[in-house]
N, C-alpha and C positions, 0 to 999 in steps of 0.2 A: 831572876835578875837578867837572864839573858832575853828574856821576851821582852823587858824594859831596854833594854840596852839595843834591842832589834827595833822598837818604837821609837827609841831616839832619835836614829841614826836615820833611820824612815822619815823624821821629823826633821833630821838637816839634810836630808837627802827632797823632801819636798818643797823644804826653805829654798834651797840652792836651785831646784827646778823654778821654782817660781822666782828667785832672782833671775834667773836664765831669759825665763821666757819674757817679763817687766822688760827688760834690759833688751832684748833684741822687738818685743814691741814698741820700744822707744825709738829705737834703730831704724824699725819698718817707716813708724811716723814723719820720721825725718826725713829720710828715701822717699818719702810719699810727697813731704811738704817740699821738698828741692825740683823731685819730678815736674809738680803741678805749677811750681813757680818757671822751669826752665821751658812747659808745655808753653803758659802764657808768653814768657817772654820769645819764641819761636815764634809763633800765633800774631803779636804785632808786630816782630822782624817783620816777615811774611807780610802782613798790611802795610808795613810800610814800604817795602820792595814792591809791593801792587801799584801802591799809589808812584809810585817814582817811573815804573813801567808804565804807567797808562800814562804817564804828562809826557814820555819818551815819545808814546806812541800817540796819544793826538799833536805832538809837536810833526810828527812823521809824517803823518795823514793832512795836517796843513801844505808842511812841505810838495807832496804828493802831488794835493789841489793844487796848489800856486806852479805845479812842474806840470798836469796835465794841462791846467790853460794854456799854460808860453806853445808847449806843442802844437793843442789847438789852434791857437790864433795865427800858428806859421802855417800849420796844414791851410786855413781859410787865404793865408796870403798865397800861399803856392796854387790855391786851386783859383783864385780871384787874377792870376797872372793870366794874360793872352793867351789862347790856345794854340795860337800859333805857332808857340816855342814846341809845341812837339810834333815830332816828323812824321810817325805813324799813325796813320788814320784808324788804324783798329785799335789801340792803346785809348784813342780819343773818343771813341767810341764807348767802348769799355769801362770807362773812366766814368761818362758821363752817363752811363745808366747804369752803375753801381751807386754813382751819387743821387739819379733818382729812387735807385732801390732805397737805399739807404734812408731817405727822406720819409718816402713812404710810409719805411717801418716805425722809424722815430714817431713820427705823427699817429702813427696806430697805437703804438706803444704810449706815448702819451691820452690819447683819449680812451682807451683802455684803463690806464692808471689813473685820470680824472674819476671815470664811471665807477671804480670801486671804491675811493675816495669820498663819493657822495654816494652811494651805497653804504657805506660803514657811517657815515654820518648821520645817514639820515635815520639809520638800525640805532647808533648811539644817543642821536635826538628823542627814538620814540622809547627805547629802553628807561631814557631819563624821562620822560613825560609821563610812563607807567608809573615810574618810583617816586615820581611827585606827586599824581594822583593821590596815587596809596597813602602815602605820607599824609597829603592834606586830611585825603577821608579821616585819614586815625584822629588825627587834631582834632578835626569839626567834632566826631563822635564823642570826644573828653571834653570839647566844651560845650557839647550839648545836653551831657551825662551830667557837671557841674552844672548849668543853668538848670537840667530837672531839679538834681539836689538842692540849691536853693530855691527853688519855686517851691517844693516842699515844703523847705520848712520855713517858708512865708506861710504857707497853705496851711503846716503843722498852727504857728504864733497865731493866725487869724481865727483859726475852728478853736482854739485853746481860748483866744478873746471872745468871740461867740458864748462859748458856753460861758463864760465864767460870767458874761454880760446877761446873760440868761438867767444864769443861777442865782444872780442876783437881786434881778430883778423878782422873778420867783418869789424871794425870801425879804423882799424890799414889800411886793406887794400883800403878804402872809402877815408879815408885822404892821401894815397899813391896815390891814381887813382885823388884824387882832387890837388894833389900837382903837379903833372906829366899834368892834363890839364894846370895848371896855367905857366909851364914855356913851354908848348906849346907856351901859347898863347904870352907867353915873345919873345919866338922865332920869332912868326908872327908878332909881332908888330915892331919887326928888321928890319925884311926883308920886 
């Protein structure tokens, strides 16, 4: 009695474990499915604070542009002014071959950056005329594979019409030559 009575007890004692454990794996589930639901919605927070920050930031970057021109176009009027206005001959000097320096580099700097320009273009023209090659080759090769395969089996219907035109014939002229014995023999049996 008492070994049944220890089986029992072992029996709600593993009941109640496995209600335990049901019961907090349901728990985990939930904790899992909240986590994954609050991970997403963080995930397109985040995208959408992206997107709000980069329209911030090319709204910025225009601004920038439209503020470095105004600059620009004052510097060109201030340097486009009579040299006159200024008193020291070394400033004026100095002035005006830093703006030759500066020309210089511009223009280097620009045909520099043209040269690599058409350098990458012309490396992206020929990488594309490789991959169209290739391409084309593949295609001709599938329709040249399809045109064998049907030349075949034209080649297969024709050699197939052949013999049977043969065989016929064959068995056309067999029963001519047996039909030509038979009234032979009609003849002889006349006469």
């Amino acid at each position: 009695a008492i070994a049944r009575h220890q089986i029992f007890n072992n029996l709600q004692e593993r009941e109640i474990l496995e209600r335990k454990i049901n019961n907090q794996r349901e728990i985990a589930s939930r904790l899992i499915g909240k986590m994954v639901r609050l991970s997403l919605f963080r995930i397109n927070l985040c995208r959408r604070i992206e997107k709000r920050r980069s329209r911030a930031n090319s709204a910025a970057k225009k601004i920038q542009g439209w503020h470095r021109r105004i600059v620009a176009a004052e510097q060109m009027k201030i340097e486009k002014q009579p040299l006159l206005l200024l008193q020291n001959t070394s400033v004026l000097a100095a002035i005006v071959v830093q703006a030759a320096t500066r020309t210089l580099l511009a223009k280097a700097l620009r045909i520099r950056l043209q040269k690599e320009s058409l350098q990458s273009e012309t490396l992206r023209k020929a990488k594309a005329l490789v991959i169209t090659c290739w391409f084309r080759c593949i295609m001709a090769k599938a329709k040249l594979e399809q045109l064998r395969l049907e030349r075949q089996k034209n080649h297969e219907v024709m050699a197939a019409t052949c013999i049977t035109a043969i065989w016929r014939g064959y068995l056309g002229r067999k029963c001519a030559k047996l039909k030509l014995e038979s009234k032979k023999c009609l003849w002889k049996q006349i006469w």
